[in-house]
C-alpha positions in Angstrom: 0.0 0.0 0.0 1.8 3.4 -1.0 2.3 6.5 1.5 2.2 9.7 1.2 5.1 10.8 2.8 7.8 13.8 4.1 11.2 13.6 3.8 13.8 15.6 5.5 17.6 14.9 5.8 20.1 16.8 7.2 23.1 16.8 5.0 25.5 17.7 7.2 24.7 14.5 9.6 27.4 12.3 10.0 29.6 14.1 8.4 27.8 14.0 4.9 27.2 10.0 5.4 23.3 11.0 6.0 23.2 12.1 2.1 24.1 9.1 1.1 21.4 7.2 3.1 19.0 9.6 2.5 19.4 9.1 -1.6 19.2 5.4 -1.1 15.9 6.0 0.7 14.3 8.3 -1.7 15.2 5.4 -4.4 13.9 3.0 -2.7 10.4 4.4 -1.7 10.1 6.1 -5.3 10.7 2.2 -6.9 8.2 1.2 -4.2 5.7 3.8 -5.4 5.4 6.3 -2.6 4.5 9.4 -2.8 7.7 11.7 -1.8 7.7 15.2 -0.3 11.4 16.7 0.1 11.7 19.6 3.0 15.2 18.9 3.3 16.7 22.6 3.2 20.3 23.9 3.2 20.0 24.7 6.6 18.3 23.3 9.8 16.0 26.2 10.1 14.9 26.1 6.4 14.2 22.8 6.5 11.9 23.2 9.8 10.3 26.3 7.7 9.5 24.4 5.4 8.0 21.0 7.2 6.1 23.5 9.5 4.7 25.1 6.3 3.5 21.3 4.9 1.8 20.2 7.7 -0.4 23.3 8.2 -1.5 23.1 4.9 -1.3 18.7 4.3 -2.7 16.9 7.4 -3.2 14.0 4.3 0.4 12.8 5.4 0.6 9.1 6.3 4.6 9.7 7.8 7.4 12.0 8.7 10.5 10.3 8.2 13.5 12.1 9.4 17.2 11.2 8.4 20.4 13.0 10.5 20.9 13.2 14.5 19.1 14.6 17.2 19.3 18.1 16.0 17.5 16.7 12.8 15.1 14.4 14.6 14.3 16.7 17.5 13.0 19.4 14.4 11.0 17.1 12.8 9.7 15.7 15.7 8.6 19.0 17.6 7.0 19.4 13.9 4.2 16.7 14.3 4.1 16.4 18.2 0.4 16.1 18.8 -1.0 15.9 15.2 -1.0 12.0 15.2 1.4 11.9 11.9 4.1 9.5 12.7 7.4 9.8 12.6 10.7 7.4 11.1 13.7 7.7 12.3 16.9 6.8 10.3 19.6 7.9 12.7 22.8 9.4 11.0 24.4 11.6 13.3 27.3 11.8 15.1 25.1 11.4 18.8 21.9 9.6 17.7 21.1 10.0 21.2 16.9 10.5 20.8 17.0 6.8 18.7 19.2 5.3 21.4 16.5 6.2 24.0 13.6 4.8 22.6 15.3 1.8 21.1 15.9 2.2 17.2 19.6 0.7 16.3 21.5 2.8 15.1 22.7 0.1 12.3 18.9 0.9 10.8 19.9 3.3 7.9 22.1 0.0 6.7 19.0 -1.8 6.3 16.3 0.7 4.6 14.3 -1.9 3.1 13.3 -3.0 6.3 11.5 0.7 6.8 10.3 0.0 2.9 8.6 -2.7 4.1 7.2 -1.3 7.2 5.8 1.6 5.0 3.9 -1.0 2.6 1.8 -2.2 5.8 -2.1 -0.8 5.3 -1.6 0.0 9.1 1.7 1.4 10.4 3.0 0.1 13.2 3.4 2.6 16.0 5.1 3.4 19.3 3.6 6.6 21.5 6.4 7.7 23.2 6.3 10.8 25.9 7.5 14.2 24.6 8.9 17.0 27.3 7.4 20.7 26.5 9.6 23.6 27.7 7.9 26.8 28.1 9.2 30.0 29.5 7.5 33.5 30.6 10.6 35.6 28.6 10.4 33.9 25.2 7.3 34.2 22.5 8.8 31.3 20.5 7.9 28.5 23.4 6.9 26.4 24.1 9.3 24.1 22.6 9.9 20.3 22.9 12.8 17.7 23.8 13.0 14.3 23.6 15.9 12.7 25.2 17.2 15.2 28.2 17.9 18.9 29.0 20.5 20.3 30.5 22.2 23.0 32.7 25.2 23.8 34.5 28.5 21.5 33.0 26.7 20.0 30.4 25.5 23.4 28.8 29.0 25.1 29.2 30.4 21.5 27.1 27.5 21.2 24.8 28.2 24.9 23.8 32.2 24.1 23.4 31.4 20.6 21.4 29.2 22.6 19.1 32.4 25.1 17.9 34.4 22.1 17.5 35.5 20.6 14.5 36.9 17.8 15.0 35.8 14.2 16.7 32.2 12.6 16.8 29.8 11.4 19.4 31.2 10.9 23.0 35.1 11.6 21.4 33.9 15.3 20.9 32.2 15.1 23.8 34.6 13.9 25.8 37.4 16.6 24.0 35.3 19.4 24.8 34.8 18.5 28.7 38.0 18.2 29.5 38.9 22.1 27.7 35.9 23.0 29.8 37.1 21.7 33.0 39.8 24.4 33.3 37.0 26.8 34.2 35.3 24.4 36.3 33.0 26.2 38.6 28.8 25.2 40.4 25.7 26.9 39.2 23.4 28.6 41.7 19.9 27.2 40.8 16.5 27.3 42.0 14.6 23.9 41.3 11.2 23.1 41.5 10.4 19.9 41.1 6.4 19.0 41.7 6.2 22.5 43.5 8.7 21.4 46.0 11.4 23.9 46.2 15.5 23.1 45.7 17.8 25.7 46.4 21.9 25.0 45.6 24.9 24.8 43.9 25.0 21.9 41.4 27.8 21.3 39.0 24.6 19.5 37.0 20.7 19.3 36.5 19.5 17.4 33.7 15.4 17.1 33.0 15.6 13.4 31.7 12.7 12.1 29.1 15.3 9.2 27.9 18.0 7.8 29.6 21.5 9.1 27.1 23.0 12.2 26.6 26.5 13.1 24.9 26.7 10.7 22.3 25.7 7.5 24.5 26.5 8.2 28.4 23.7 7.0 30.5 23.0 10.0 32.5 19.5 8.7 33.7 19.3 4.8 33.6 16.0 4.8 34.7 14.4 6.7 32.3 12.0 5.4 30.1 9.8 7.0 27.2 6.7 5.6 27.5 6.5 6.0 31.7 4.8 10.1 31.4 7.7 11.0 33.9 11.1 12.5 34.0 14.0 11.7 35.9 15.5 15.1 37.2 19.3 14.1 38.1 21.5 16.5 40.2 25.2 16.4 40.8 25.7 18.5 43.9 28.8 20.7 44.1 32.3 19.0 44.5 35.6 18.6 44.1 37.2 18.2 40.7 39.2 15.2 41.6 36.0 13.5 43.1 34.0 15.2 39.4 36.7 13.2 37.6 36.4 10.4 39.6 32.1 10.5 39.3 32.4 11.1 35.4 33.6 7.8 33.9 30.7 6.5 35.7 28.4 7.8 33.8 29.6 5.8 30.8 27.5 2.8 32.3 25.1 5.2 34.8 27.2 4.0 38.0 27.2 7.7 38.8 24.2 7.4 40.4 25.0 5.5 43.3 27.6 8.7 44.3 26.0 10.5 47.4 26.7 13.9 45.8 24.0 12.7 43.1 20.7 12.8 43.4 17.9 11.5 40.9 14.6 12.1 41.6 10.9 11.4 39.8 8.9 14.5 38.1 6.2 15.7 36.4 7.1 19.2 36.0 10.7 20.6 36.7 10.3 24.7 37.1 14.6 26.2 36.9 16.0 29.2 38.3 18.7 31.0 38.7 19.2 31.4 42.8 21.7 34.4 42.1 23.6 36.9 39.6 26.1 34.9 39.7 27.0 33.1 36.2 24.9 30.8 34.5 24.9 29.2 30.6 22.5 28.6 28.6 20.6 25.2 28.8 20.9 22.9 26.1 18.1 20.0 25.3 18.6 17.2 22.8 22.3 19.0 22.2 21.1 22.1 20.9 20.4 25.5 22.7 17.1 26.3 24.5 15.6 29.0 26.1 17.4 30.8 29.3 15.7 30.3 32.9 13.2 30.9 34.0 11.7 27.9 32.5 9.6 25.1 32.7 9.5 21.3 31.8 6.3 19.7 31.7 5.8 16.0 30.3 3.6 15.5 27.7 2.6 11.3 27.6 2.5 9.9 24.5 2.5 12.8 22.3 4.5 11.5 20.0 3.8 8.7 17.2 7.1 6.7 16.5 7.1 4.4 13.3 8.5 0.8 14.7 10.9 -0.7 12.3 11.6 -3.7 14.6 
């Protein structure tokens, strides 16, 4: 049965390998007589332009199938939260964290013709997976959506380094950009509201968890799930660096949690301040940069349809 479907790749994913895939795809589903729509723009914003600007005028969509890492993904995902148009995911980034989290292998863009065959299915098969909303008072453009974890504190100030990198992949960049960053190593004064109970202090970490990796495959929240309509707000109180470097490797496997300077706690809503003047960085969410506090992280359950290709 043919689909009519939208395709957008971002062709600077995996360091040009997701233009590759994504040709083989559009082959494949043209030889299989679907219906193609290409969004795919020079740039990510374009391309998010232009998906907006398809679905407001075509709900007749049967899919969204999105080919590049979470930058990619979390676009065209905050696209068709809510409007019941599933999305594919063909991860081809250098993170891939978002498909990690709810379970697509990251070996999938190898084998397209098993999404081809998925597609030819009268009824898709479908995953609803939980989708966290971030709105805030001082920004018109909110609210806005993550799907694998946000970030303040350490993890902003690296995120922000990684991203002016150019060189490495995944945790390697990750893992580059951390240890330039820890020669500023300093905590964040934060006000944390978690279920409207109050946390006031200095944290070298928050992260709003909706799935359980961040930075290219470190399990920052083990216990998160997708489908559970919860977060898991983690916290790494203020330390020592030698005891920070000694906590980090942990978090390879998510052994960090059982440090007593971490805390991990269950939430519906996560409200974050900033306690002080003092310095603060932007948060990041899904690795890209999100709006400054004061904001708010409510979970959305199931607001988002993911294409199974399992």
């Amino acid at each position: 049965m043919t689909k009519r479907l939208a395709v957008v790749i971002n062709p600077t994913a995996g360091g040009g390998r997701a233009i590759t895939i994504g040709r083989d795809l559009r082959e494949q589903l043209h030889a299989a007589g679907h219906e193609l729509v290409d969004v795919s723009g020079a740039s990510a914003l374009e391309a998010k332009v232009q998906l907006e600007a398809l679905l407001a005028a075509d709900r007749s969509l049967d899919a969204v199938i999105a080919v590049g890492g979470d930058g990619l993904v979390n676009l065209a995902a905050s696209a068709v939260v809510g409007t019941q148009i599933p999305l594919a995911i063909i991860p081809a980034g250098t993170g891939d964290d978002i498909a990690r989290g709810i379970g697509i292998d990251r070996r999938s863009h190898r084998d397209i013709a098993a999404l081809v065959r998925v597609l030819a299915q009268p009824e898709l098969p479908v995953r609803a997976i939980d989708v966290g909303q971030v709105s805030s008072d001082n920004d018109a453009e909110v609210p806005r959506y993550f799907f694998s974890v946000l970030t303040a504190g350490l993890d902003a100030e690296v995120n922000a380094r990684a991203n002016r990198m150019r060189f490495g992949r995944g945790k390697l960049r990750y893992v580059a950009a951390l240890v330039a960053q820890l020669r500023h190593y300093r905590s964040y004064d934060y006000e944390i509201r978690v279920d409207g109970r109050v946390i006031r202090r200095q944290v070298i970490l928050a992260a709003v968890a909706n799935l359980r990796f961040f930075g290219g495959g470190m399990r920052i929240a083990p216990q998160a799930r997708p489908d559970d309509g919860r977060f898991q707000l983690v916290l790494v109180d203020r330390v020592s660096l030698p005891v920070l470097l000694w906590i980090f490797p942990r978090i390879f496997w998510g052994g960090h949690v059982k440090h007593r300077a971490v805390q991990v706690m269950v939430a519906d809503r996560v409200e974050l301040r900033r306690a002080s003047h003092t310095f603060t960085p932007a948060p990041f969410a899904d690795g890209e940069p999100i709006v400054n506090p004061p904001l708010r992280c409510e979970v959305r359950p199931g607001a988002l349809q993911i294409i199974k290709l399992g």
